[in-house]
C-alpha positions as CSV (number, residue, x, y, z in Angstrom):
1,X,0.0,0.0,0.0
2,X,1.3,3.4,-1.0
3,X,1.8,5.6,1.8
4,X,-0.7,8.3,0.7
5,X,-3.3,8.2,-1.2
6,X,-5.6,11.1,-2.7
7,X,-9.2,10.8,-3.4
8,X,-11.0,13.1,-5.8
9,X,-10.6,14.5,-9.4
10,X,-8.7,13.4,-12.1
11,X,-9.3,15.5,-15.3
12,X,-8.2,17.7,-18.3
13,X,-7.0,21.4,-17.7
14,X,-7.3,22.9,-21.3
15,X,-5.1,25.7,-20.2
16,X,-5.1,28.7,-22.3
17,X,-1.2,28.9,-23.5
18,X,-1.1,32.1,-25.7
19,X,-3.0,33.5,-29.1
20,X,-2.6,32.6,-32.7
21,X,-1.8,35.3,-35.2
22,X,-6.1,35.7,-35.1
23,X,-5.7,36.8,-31.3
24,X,-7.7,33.6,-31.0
25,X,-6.6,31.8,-27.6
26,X,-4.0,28.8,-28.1
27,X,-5.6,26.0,-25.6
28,X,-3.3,23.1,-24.2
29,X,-4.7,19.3,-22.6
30,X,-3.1,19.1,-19.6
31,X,-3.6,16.4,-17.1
32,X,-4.9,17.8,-12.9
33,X,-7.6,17.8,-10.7
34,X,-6.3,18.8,-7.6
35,X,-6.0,15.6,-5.7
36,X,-4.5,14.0,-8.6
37,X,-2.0,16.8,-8.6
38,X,-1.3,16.1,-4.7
39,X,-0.7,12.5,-5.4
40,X,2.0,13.5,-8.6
41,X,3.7,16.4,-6.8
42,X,4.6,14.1,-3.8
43,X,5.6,11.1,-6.0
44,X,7.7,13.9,-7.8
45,X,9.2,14.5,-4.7
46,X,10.1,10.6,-3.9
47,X,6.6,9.9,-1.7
48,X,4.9,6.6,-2.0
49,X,2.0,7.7,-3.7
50,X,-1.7,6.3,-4.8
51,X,-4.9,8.1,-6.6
52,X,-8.1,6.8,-6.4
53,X,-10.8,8.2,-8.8
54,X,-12.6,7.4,-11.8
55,X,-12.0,8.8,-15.9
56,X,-14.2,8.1,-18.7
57,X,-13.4,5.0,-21.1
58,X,-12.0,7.5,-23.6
59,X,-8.6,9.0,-24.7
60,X,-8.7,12.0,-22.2
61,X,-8.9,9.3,-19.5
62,X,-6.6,6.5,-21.4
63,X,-3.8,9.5,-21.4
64,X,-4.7,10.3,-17.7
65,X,-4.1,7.2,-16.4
66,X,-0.8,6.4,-18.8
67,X,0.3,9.9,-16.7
68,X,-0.2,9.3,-13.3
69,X,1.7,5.3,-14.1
70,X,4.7,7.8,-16.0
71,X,4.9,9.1,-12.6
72,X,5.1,5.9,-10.3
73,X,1.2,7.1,-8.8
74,X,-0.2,3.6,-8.2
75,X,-3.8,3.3,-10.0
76,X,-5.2,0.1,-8.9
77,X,-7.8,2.3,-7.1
78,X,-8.8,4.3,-10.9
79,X,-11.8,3.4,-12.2
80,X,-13.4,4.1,-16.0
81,X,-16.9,4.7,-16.8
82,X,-18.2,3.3,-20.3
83,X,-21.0,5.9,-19.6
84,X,-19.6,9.0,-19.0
85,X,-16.8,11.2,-20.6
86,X,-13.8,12.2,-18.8
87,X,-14.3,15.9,-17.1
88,X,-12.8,18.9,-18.6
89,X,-11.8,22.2,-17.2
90,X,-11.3,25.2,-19.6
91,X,-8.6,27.4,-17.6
92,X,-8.0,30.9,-19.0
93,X,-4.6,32.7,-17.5
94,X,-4.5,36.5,-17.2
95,X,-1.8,38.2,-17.3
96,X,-0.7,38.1,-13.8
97,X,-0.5,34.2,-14.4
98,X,-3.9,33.8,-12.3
99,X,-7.1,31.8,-13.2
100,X,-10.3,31.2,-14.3
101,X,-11.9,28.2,-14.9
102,X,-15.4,26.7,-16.2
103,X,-16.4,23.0,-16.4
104,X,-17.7,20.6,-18.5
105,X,-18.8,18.2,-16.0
106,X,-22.7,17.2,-15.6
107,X,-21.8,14.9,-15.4
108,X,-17.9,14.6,-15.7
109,X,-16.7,10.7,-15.0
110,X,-15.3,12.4,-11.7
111,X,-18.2,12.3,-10.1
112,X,-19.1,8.9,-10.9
113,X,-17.0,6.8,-8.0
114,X,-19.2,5.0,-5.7
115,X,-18.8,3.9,-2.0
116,X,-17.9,0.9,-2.6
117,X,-15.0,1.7,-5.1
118,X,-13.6,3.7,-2.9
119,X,-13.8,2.1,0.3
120,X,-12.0,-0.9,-2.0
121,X,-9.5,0.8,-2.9
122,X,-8.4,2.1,0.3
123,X,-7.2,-0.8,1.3
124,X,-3.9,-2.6,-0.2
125,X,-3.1,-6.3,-1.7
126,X,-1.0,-6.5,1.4
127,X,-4.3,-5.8,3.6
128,X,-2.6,-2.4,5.1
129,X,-4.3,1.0,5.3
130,X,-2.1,4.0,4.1
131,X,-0.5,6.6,6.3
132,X,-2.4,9.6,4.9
133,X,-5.6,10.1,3.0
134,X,-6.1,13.6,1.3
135,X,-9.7,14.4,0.0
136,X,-10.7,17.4,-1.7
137,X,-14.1,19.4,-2.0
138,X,-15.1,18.8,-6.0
139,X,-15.9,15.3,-5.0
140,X,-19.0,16.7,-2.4
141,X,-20.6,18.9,-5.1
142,X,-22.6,15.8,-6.4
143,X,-23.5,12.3,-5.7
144,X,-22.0,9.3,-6.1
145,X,-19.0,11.1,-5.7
146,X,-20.4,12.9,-2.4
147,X,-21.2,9.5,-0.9
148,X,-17.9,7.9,-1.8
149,X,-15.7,10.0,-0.5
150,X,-17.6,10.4,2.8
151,X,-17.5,6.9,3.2
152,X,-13.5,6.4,2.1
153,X,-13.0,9.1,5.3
154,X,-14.9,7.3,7.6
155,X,-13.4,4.3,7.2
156,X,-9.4,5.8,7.0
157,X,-10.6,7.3,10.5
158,X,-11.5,4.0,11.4
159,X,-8.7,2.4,10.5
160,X,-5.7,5.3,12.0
161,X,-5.1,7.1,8.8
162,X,-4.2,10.8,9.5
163,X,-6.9,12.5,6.7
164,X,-5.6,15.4,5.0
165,X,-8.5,18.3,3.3
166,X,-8.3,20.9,0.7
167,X,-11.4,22.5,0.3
168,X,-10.6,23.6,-3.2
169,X,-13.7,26.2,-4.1
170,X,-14.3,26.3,-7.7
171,X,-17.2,28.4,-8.0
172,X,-18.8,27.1,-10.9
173,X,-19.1,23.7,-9.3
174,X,-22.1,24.4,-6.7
175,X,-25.0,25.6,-6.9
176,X,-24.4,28.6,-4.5
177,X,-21.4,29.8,-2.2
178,X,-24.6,28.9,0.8
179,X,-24.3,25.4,-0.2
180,X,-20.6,25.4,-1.2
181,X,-19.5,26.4,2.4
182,X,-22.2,24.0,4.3
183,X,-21.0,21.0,2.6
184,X,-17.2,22.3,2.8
185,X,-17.8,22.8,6.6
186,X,-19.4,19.3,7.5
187,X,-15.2,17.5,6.6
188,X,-13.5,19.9,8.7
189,X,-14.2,17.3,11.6
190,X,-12.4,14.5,10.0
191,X,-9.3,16.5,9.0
192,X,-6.0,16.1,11.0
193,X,-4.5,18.4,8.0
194,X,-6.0,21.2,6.4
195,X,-5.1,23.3,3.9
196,X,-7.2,26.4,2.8
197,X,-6.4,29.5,0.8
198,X,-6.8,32.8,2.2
199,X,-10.2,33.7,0.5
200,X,-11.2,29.9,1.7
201,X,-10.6,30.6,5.2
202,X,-13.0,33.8,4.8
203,X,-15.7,31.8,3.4
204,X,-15.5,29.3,6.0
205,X,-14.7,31.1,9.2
206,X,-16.2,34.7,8.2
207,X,-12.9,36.7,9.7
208,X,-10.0,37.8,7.3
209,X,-7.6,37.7,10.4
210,X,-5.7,34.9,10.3
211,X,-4.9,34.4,13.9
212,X,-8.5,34.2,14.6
213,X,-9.5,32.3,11.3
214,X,-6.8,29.7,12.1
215,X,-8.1,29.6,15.6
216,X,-11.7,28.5,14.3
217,X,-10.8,25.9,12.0
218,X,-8.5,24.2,14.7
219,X,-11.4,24.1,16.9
220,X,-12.8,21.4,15.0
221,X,-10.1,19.4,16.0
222,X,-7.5,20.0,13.0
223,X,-3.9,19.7,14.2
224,X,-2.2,21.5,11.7
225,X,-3.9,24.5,9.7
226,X,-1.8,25.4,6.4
227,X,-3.5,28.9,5.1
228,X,-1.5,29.9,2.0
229,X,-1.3,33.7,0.9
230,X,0.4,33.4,-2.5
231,X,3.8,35.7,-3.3
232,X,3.6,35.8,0.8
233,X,4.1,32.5,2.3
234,X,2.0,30.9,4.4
235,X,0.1,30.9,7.8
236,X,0.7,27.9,10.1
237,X,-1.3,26.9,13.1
238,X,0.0,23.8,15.3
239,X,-1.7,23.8,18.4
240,X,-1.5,27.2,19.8
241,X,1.8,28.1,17.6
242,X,1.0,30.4,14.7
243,X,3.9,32.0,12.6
244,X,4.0,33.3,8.8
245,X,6.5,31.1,6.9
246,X,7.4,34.0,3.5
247,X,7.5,32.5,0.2
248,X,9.6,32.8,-2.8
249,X,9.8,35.2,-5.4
250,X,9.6,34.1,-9.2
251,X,8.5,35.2,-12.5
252,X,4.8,33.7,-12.7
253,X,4.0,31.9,-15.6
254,X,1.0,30.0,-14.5
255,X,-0.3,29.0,-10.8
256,X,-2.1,26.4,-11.8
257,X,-0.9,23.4,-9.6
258,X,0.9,25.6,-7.0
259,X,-1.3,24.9,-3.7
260,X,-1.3,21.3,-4.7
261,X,2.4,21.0,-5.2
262,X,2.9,23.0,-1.7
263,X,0.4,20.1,-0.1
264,X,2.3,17.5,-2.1
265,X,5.7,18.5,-0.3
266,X,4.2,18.7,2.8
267,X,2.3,15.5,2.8
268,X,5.8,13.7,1.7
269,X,7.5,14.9,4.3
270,X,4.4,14.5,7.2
271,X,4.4,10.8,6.2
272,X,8.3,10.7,6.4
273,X,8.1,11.8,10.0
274,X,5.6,9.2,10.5
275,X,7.8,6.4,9.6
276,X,10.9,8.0,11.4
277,X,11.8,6.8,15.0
278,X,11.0,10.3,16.2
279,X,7.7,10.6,15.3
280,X,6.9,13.5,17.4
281,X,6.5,16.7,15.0
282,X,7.7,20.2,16.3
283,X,7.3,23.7,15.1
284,X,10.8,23.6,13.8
285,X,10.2,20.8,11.6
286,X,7.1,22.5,10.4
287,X,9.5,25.8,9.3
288,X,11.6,23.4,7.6
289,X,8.7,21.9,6.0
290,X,6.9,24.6,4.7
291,X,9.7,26.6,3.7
292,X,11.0,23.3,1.4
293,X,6.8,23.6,0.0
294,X,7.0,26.9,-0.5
295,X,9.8,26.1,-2.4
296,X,8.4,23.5,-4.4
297,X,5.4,25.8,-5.2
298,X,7.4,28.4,-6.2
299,X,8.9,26.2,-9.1
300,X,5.3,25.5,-10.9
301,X,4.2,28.9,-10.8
302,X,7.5,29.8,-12.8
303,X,6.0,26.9,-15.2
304,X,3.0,26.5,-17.4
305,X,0.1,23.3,-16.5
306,X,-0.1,22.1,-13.5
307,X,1.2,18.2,-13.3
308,X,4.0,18.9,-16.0
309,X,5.1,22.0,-14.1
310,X,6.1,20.2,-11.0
311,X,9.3,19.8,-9.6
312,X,11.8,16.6,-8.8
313,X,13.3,16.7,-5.6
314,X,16.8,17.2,-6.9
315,X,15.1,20.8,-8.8
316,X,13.7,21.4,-5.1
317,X,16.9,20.9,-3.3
318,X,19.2,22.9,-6.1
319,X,20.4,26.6,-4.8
């Protein structure tokens, strides 16, 4: 059994990459879906990594899953539909390298996992339970999907896996911000890890200080609270430890893929500390550890996509 596995999305970003000679707008297929992207950015960066989802029984799927294998993601727990197409996101890039995205995606072979595929897949030919499960929010917008990835929490929780959360707000996915933040809200429970960007925390805590936005979300029980503020770093809670960790500067090119590659480092080296002897995590290591994601994340924004713009641990560790 891999020692994390994601849960969620696995899709085509057709990425706006430039104009033709027209002005017309130069689109390219590349493979995400944010949990998808966690599962690559760790591997990337030498975790044991699995991805459980389902594509269509097409080409965009057929290339999706050739990917994640290029990139040593175990997919025994990826599933294709014969009924429905693999989901597409159109992503259009200003130019300050930021995004905006609509969906093809009702329904979107995404959404299609059941409970029972998922609880399957949870569990290993060997009969062990990862160290970490990471879920995003795109799976709750809809059913199966919704079901399926309530029901591959429960039972990591039942069996000691530390569950990691991303509520990843994509607008155009639910049917109002109301319902978006009430379904967002009912994981926060079940998370030992969360992630959240700084317009995320707003939505869900209704304060844009961080102190006491951090403090609200760890009162549902979260050890560690990761709120990422783009160009400046990122916000840490652990316990009743809070400190900015600043981020790197670098020529944008595209952020598509940067949150996910920051929670990719930092679910590699969370489940490293798990295996170690000294288990016991301190705010020092968490300095080191976000400063190494920040570093990561810094890397894909200076590249285009989101899975191809990832970088290797050697790029990571290079002055």
């Amino acid at each position: 059994m891999a020692d994390i596995l994601t849960l969620g999305e696995l899709l085509i970003d057709l990425t706006q990459t430039g104009t033709d000679d027209n002005g017309c707008g130069v689109f390219t297929a590349f493979p995400g879906g944010a949990p998808a992207n966690v599962a690559v950015a760790a591997a990337r960066l030498g975790a044991s990594t699995g991805f459980i989802g389902k594509v269509g029984n097409d080409a965009f799927g057929k290339s999706l899953a050739e990917t994640l294998k290029k990139e040593g993601v175990d997919t025994s727990g990826l599933y294709a539909s014969d009924e429905v197409p693999t989901t597409l996101a159109i992503v259009a890039v200003d130019e300050k390298g930021e995004r905006e995205f609509s969906f093809y995606r009702t329904p979107g072979a995404d959404t299609q996992l059941t409970q029972e595929e998922a609880t399957a897949a949870l569990k290993g030919a060997d009969g062990k339970y990862p160290l970490i499960l990471h879920v995003g929010s795109l799976s709750l917008t809809t059913s199966p999907s919704k079901e399926a990835c309530a029901a591959a929490i429960l039972k990591a929780k039942e069996n000691g896996v530390l569950i990691s959360y991303d509520p990843n707000y994509r607008a155009a996915l639910w049917e109002s911000e109301e319902k978006a933040i009430e379904m967002m809200k009912e994981v926060l429970p079940y998370a030992d890890v969360l992630k959240v960007s700084d317009e995320e925390m707003v939505m869900l805590t209704g304060t844009s200080d961080f102190e006491e936005g951090s403090r609200i979300l760890a009162s549902n029980g979260i050890s560690l609270v990761l709120i990422t503020l783009g160009a400046d770093g990122v916000f840490v809670r652990c316990g009743e430890n809070t400190e900015t960790i600043p981020g790197f500067s670098v020529k944008v090119a595209d952020t598509n893929g940067a949150g996910d590659t920051f929670h990719g480092a930092m679910l590699r080296q969370l489940a490293d500390k798990m295996k170690s002897e000294n288990s016991e995590l301190t705010f020092d290591d968490l300095r080191g550890y976000v400063t190494y994601a920040n570093k990561a994340a810094s890397i894909t924004c200076s590249r285009s996509g989101a899975i191809p713009a990832m970088p290797t641990a050697d790029e990571v560790a290079a002055d």
